[in-house]
C-alpha positions in Angstrom: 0.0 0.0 0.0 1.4 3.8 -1.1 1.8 5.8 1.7 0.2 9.1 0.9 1.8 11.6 3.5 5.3 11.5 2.2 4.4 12.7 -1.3 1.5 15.5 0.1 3.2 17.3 2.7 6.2 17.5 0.6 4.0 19.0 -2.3 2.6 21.5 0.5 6.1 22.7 1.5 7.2 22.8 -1.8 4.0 25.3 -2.9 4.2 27.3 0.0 4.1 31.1 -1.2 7.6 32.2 -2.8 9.1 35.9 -2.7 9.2 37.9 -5.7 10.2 41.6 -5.3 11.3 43.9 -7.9 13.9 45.7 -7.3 14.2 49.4 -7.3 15.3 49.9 -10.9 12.7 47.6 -12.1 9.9 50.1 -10.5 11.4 53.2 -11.4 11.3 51.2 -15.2 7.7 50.5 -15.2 6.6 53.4 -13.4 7.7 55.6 -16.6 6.4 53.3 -19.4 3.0 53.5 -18.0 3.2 57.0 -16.9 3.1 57.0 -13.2 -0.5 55.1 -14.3 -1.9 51.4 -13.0 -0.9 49.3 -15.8 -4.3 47.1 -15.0 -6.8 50.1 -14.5 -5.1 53.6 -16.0 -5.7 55.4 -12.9 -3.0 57.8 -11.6 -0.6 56.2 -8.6 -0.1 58.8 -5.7 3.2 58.1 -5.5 3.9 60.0 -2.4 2.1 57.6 -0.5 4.5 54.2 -1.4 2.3 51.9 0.3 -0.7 53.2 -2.6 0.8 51.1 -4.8 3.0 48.1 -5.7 4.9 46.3 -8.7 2.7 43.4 -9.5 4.3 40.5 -10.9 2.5 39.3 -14.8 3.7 36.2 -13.9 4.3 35.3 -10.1 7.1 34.1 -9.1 4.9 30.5 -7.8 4.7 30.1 -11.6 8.0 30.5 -12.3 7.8 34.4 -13.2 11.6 35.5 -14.0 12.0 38.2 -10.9 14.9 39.8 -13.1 13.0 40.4 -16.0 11.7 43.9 -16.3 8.9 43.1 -18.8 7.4 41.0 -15.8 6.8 44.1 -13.8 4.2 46.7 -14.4 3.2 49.1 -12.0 -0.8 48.5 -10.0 -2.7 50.3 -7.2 -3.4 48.7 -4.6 -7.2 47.2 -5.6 -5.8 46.0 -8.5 -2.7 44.2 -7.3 -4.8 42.0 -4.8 -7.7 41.6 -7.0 -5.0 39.8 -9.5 -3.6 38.1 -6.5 -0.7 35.4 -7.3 -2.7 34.7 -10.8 -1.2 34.6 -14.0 -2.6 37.8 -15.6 -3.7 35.0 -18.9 -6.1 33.9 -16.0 -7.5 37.0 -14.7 -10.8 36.9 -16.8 -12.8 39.7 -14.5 -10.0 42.0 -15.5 -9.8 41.2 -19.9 -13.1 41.3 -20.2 -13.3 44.8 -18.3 -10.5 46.7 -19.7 -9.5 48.6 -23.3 -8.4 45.6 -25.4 -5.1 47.5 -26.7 -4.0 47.4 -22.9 -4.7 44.0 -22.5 -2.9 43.0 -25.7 0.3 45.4 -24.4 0.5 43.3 -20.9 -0.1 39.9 -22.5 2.8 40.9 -25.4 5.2 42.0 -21.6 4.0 39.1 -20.5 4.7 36.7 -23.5 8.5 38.2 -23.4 8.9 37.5 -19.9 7.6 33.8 -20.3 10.8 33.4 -22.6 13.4 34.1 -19.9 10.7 32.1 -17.3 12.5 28.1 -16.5 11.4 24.6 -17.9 11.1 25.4 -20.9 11.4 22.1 -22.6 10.8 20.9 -26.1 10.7 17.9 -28.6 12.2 20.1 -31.1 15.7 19.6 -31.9 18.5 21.9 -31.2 19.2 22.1 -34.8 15.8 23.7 -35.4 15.9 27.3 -36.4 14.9 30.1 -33.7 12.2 31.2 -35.7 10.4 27.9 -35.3 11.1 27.5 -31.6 9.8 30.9 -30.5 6.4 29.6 -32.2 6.3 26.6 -31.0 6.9 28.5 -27.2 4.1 31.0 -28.1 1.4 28.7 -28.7 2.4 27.4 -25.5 2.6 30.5 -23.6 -1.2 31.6 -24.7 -2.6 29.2 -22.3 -2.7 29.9 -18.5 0.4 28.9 -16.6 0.3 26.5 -14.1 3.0 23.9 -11.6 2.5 20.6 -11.0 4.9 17.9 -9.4 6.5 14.5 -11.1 7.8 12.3 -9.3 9.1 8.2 -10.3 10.8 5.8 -8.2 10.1 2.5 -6.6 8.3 1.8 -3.5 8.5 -1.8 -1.7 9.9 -2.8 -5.1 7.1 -1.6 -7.2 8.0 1.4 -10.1 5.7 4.1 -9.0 5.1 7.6 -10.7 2.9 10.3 -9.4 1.9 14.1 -10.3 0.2 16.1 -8.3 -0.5 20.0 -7.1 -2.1 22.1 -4.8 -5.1 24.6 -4.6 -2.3 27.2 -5.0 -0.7 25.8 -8.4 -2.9 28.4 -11.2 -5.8 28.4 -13.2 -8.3 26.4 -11.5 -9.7 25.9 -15.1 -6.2 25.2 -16.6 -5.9 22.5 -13.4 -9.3 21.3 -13.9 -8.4 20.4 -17.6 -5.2 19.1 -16.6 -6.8 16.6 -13.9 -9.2 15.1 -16.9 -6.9 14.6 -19.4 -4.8 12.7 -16.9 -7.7 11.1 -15.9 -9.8 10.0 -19.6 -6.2 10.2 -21.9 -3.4 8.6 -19.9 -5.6 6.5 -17.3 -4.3 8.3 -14.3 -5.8 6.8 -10.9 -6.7 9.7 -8.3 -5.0 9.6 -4.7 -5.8 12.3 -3.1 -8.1 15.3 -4.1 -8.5 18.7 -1.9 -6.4 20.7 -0.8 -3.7 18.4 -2.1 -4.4 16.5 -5.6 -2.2 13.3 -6.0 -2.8 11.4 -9.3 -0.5 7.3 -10.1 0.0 7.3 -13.5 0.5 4.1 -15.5 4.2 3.3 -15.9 4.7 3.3 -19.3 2.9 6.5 -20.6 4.1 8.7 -17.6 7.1 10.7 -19.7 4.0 10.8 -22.4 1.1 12.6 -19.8 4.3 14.9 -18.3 5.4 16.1 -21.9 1.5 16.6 -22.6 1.4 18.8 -18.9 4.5 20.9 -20.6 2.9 21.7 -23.8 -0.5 22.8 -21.9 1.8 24.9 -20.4 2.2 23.5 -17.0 6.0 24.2 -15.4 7.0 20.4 -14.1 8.7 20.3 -11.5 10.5 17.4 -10.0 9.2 16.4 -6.3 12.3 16.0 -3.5 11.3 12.4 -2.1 13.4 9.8 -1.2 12.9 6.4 -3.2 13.9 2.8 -2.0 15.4 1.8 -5.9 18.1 3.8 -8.3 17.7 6.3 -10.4 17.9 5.2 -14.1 17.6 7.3 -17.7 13.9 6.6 -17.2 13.4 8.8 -14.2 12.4 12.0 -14.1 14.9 12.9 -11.4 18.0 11.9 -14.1 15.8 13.6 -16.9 15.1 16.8 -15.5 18.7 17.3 -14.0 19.5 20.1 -16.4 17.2 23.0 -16.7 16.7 24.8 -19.6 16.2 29.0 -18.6 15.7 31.0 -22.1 15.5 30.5 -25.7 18.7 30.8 -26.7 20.5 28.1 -24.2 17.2 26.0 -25.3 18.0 26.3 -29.3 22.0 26.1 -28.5 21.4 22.5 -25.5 23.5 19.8 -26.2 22.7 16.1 -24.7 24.7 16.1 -21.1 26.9 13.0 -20.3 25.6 10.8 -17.4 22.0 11.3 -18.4 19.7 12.9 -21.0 19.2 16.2 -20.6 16.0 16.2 -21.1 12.8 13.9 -20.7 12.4 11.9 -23.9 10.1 13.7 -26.2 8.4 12.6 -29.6 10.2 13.6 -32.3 8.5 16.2 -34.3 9.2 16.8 -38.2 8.8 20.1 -39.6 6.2 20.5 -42.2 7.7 23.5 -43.8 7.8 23.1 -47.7 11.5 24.2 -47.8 12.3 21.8 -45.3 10.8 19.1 -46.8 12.6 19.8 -49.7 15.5 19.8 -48.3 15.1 16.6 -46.1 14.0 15.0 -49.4 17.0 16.2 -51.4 19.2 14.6 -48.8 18.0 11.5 -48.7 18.3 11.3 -52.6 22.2 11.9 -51.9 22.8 9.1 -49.6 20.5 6.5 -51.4 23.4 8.0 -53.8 26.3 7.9 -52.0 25.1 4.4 -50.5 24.8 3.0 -54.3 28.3 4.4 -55.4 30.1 2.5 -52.1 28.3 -1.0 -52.8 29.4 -0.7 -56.7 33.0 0.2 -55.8 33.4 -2.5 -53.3 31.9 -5.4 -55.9 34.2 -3.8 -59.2 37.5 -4.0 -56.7 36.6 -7.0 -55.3 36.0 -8.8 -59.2 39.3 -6.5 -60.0 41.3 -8.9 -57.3 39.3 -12.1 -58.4 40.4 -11.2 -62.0 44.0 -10.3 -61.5 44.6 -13.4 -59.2 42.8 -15.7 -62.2 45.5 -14.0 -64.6 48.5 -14.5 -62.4 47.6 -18.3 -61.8 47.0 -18.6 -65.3 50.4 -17.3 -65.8 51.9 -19.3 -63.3 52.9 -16.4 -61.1 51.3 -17.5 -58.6 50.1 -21.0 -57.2 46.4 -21.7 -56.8 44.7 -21.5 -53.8 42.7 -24.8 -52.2 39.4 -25.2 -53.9 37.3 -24.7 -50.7 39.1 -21.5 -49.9 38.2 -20.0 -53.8 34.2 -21.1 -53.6 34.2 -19.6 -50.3 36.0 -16.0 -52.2 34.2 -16.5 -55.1 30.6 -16.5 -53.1 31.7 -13.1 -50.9 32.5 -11.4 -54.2 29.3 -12.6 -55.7 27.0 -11.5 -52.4 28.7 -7.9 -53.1 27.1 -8.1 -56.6 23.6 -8.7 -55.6 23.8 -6.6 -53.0 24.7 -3.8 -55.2 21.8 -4.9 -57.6 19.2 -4.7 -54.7 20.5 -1.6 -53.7 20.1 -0.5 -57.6 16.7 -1.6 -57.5 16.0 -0.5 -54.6 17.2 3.4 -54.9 15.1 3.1 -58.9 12.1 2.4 -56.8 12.7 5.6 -54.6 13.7 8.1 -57.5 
């Protein structure tokens, strides 16, 4: 039987309410882009009263918000800093239905550029992709409310065991609510716990699949800190996750790290883009090519040898070899011929 209590109080402590401050910089920043102005409701700051207003985090740092980022701060009186609370602005409904909808699109745009220097930002796309393609594969991502969840794998009494769960204070409730069904009707998760505290066992072999599909409904993964009774393996999440990827550029530039992947095992996705294609096709055309070429110059040296050693013996320069040792030449030569001619036939088929 799974004992529960490890895995939810260490989900409580590791939810509790973080610290995100700007700094004084970052204020004196936003405070002149928007004027000396609430960035949510336009009205006027008195800013001889500090304690009338605040810098209110797009996205909160319990989300991952970058605190260094400037883009994630925007000046807010006080009404409107705690009717936004710790909520990822995407989330805040009240407040986009309410306001002028160039304002709205000018703190989800600050937002969107702070999500790219925000952490976990992992992909199935592959490091050679081109930037352009990765920042649109992110931004899909990022127009869905944020939320953080916890992984964890490992064995207990000898049994492989993963688990995801979060807590009341992990986002979107509706973002949450959708992530708890798909778990639920796609990857056949089994529900623990549910309150305050929601702890879902997912089937061993699809967890990497319903953690990647968290990530791309943009839920920040994070590993859970509790001890397990077997050894980590490349499977894990703990050896996966090891190496975190903070912004677009280390993402596109990653390499895999030795001792472990760097990063959970994704589905490989092919681009679709016509020029692409093209050029995928194209190389694959050169080494059916190049394959072709090096089976026909092995066979023609190897019946060059079989032909010069025929003349030599016929000359008597050089004596012949035992008949069992020739068939056995003779048949390696011809297996080099008909597997040049399958090849032939093969790349004709193809072009």
């Amino acid at each position: 039987m799974l004992e529960l209590t490890p895995f939810l109080d260490a989900i409580a402590r590791a939810d509790a309410p973080l610290e995100g401050k700007a700094n004084g910089w970052q204020r004196k920043a936003s405070l002149a882009e928007f004027g000396n102005a609430c960035a949510f409701c336009t009205a006027p700051l008195d800013l001889s009263s500090p304690k009338s207003w605040t810098a209110a985090a797009l996205v909160p740092a319990q989300l991952g918000g970058p605190a260094g980022v400037v883009e994630n701060w925007v000046p807010a009186c006080r009404s409107c800093a705690a009717a936004k609370g710790l909520r990822d602005v995407v989330s805040w409904s009240e407040w986009k239905a309410s306001a002028a909808p160039d304002r709205v699109a000018l703190l989800l745009a600050r937002r969107h550029a702070a999500l790219l220097y925000a952490e976990n930002h992992f992909t199935p796309l592959s490091r050679h992709s081109k930037r352009e393609r990765l920042l649109a594969h992110l931004g899909s991502r990022f127009d869905k409310p944020r939320f953080r969840v916890y992984a964890w794998a490992g064995e207990v009494d000898g049994e492989r065991c993963c688990l995801v769960g979060w807590s009341t204070r992990a986002g979107d409730p509706l973002a949450l609510g959708e992530a708890l069904l798909a778990l639920r009707m796609r990857d056949g998760a089994e529900v623990l716990a549910k309150g305050q505290v929601s702890l879902l066992r997912l089937p061993t072999e699809g967890s990497l699949g319903a953690v990647w599909a968290l990530i791309e409904a943009h839920g920040i993964v994070v590993p859970l800190d509790v001890p397990s009774d077997g050894q980590l393996n490349a499977e894990d999440w703990r050896e996966c996750w090891r190496h975190r990827v903070q912004d677009p550029v280390s993402n596109h530039k990653r390499v895999h790290m030795t001792g472990g992947q760097a990063l959970p095992h994704a589905p490989r996705a092919l681009s679709t883009n016509p020029d692409s294609v093209r050029r995928l096709a194209l190389l694959q055309v050169a080494k059916r090519a190049d394959r072709l070429e090096e089976a026909e110059l092995r066979y023609r040296e190897a019946m060059a040898r079989k032909a010069k050693y025929l003349e030599r013996v016929k000359r008597g320069l050089e004596a012949p070899m035992q008949l069992d040792e020739y068939r056995a030449w003779a048949d390696e030569v011809r297996a080099l011929g008909v597997a040049w001619a399958l090849l032939e036939n093969e790349c004709r088929g193809q072009w």
